[in-house]
C-alpha positions as CSV (number, residue, x, y, z in Angstrom):
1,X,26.8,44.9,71.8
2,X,28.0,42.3,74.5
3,X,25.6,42.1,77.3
4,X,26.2,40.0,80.7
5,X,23.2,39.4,82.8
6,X,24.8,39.4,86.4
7,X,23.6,37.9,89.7
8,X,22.2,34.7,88.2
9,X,21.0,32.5,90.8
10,X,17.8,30.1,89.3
11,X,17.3,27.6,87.0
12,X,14.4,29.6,85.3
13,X,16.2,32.9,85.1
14,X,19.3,31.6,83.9
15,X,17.3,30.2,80.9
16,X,16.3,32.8,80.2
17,X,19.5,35.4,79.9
18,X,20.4,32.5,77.1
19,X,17.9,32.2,75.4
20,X,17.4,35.7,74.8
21,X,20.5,36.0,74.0
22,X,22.6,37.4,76.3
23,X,26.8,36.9,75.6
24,X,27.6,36.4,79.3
25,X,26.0,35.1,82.5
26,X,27.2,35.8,86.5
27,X,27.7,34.5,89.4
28,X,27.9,36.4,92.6
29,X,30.5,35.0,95.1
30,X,31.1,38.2,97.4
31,X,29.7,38.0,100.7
32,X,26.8,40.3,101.8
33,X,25.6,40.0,98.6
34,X,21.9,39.8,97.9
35,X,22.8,37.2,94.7
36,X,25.4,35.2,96.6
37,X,25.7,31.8,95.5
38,X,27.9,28.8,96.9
39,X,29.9,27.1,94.3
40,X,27.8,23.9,94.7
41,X,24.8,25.6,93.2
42,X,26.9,27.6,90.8
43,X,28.1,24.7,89.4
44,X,25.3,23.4,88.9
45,X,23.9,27.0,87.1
46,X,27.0,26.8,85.3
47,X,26.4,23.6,83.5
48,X,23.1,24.4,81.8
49,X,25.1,27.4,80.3
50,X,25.8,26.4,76.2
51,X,29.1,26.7,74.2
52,X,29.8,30.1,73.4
53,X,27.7,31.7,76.6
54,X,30.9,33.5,78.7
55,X,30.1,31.7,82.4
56,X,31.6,34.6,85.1
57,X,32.2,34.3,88.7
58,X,31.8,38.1,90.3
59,X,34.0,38.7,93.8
60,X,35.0,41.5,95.7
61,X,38.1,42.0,98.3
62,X,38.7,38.5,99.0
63,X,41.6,36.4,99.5
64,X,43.1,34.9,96.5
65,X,43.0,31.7,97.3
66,X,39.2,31.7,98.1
67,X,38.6,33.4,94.6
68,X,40.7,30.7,92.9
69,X,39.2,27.9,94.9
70,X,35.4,29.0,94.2
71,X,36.1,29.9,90.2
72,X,37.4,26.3,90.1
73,X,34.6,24.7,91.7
74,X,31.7,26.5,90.3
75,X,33.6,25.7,86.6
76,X,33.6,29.7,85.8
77,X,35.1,30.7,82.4
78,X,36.3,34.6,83.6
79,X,36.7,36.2,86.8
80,X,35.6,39.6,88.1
81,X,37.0,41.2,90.4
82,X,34.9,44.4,91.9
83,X,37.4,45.5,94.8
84,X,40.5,47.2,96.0
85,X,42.7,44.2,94.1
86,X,46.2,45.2,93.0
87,X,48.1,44.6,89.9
88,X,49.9,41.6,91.6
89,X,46.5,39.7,92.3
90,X,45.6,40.6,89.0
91,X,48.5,38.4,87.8
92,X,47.9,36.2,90.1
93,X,44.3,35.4,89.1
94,X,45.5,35.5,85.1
95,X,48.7,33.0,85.7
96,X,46.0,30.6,87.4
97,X,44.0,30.5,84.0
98,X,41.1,33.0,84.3
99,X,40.9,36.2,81.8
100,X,39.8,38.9,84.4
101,X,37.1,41.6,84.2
102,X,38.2,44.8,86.4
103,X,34.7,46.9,87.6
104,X,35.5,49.4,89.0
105,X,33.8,52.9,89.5
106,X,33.6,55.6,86.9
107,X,34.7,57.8,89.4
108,X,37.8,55.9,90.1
109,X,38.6,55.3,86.4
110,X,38.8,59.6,85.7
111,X,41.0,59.9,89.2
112,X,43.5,57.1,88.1
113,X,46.3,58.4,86.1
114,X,46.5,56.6,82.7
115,X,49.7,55.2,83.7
116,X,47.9,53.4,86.9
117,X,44.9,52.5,84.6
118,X,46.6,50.1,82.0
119,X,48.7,48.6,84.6
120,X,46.1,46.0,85.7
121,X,46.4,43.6,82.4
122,X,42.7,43.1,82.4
123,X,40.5,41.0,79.8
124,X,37.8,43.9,79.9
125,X,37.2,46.9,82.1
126,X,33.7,47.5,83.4
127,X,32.4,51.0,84.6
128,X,30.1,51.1,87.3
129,X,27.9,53.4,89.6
130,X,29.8,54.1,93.3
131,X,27.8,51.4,95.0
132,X,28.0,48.1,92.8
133,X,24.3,46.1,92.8
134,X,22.1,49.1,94.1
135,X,20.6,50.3,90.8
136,X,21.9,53.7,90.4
137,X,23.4,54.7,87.9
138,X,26.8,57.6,87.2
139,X,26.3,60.8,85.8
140,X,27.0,60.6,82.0
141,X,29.3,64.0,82.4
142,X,31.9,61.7,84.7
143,X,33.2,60.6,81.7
144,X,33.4,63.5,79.6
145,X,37.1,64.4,78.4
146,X,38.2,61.0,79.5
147,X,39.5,58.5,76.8
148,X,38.2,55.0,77.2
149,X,39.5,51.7,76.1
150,X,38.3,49.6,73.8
151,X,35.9,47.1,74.5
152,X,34.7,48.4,77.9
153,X,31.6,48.0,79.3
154,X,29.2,49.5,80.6
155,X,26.9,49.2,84.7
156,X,25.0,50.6,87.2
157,X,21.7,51.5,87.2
158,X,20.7,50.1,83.5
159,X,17.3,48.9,83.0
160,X,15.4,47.7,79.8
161,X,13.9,51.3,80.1
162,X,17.0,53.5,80.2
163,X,19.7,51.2,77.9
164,X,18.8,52.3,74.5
165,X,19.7,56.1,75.8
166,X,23.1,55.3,77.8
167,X,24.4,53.3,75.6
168,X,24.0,55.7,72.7
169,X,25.1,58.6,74.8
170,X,27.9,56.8,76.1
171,X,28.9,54.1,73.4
172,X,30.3,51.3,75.3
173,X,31.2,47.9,73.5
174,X,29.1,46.1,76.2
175,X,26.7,46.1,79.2
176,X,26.2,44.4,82.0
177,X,22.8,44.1,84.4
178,X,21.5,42.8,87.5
179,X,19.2,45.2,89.7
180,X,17.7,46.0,86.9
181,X,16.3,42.8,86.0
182,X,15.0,42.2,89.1
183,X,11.1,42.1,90.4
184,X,12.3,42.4,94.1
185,X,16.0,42.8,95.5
186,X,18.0,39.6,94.6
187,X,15.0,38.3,92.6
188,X,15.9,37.9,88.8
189,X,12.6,38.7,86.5
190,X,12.7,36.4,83.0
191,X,10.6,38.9,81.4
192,X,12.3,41.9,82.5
193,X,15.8,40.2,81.2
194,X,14.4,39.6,77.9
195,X,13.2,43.2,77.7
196,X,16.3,44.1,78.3
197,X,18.7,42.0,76.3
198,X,15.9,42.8,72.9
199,X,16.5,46.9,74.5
200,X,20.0,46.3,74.1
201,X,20.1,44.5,71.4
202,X,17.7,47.5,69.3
């Protein structure tokens, strides 16, 4: 099970997504984000990461060049792009040297045809509640019927309470975390991301 704790923003809680084991750490760059962090302090996040820990800068519906500016200062491994981006920025971001996670909604992954959904080129797809970052979760049944790729993961709404039961139910290859992790909005818990990387882990 890959897991990604998201929204990483201290010292203290980046710690400790590593050392309990977690595959990926991110970094919010979207504006009006709760977890927004500048690419100064991301940087800085970014170098206590270890060999082998995926580092991922998170944006949504921004202009390219900011995206490409702020991966390249903060010193980002992947990108993730949780917008309205096209297949052409997709390229884009890809030709400039950055695998790319696509999160989109579950929603929006049954609508698109399946011509539309493998047109994107993406490193991994994420599936996510309709409103990224507020701790709901999707109803399991949206993806009933629908034939998933391999390696996709799995958001929205998880917690160390609830991730055993989705991800047996739903049988993603990964998950990723952020609001559930947290003792108040924007405010990572080290406890409650170790509970939930030994949860997903179990």
């Amino acid at each position: 099970m890959w897991i990604k704790i998201c929204g990483l923003s201290t010292p203290e809680t980046l710690d400790a997504a590593v050392t309990a084991g977690a595959d990926a750490t991110g970094f919010v760059f979207a504006p009006g984000s709760p977890r927004l962090v500048d690419a100064a302090h991301a940087r800085e996040l970014v170098a206590r990461v270890p060999e082998g820990v995926e580092t991922v800068g998170v944006f949504r519906d921004q202009p390219l060049d900011d995206v490409l500016r702020l991966a390249r200062a903060a010193g980002v491994r992947t990108v993730q792009l949780h917008g309205h981006e096209d297949p052409a920025y997709f390229e884009a971001v890809r030709r400039a040297g950055f695998p790319v996670i696509r999160a989109i909604s579950a929603d929006t992954f049954v609508r698109e045809s399946q011509d539309h959904a493998g047109s994107f080129g993406e490193a991994r797809l994420l599936l996510d509640a309709p409103d990224p970052g507020a701790g709901a979760t999707f109803a399991e049944s949206t993806l009933a019927g629908s034939p998933l790729p391999l390696g996709w993961i799995l958001a929205g709404g998880l917690t160390p309470e609830n991730v055993v039961r989705l991800t047996k139910t739903l049988a993603p290859s990964g998950v990723d975390v952020s609001s559930g992790v947290e003792s108040s909005r924007g405010v990572k818990s080290p406890d409650a991301i170790r509970a939930f990387v030994s949860a997903a882990r179990s």
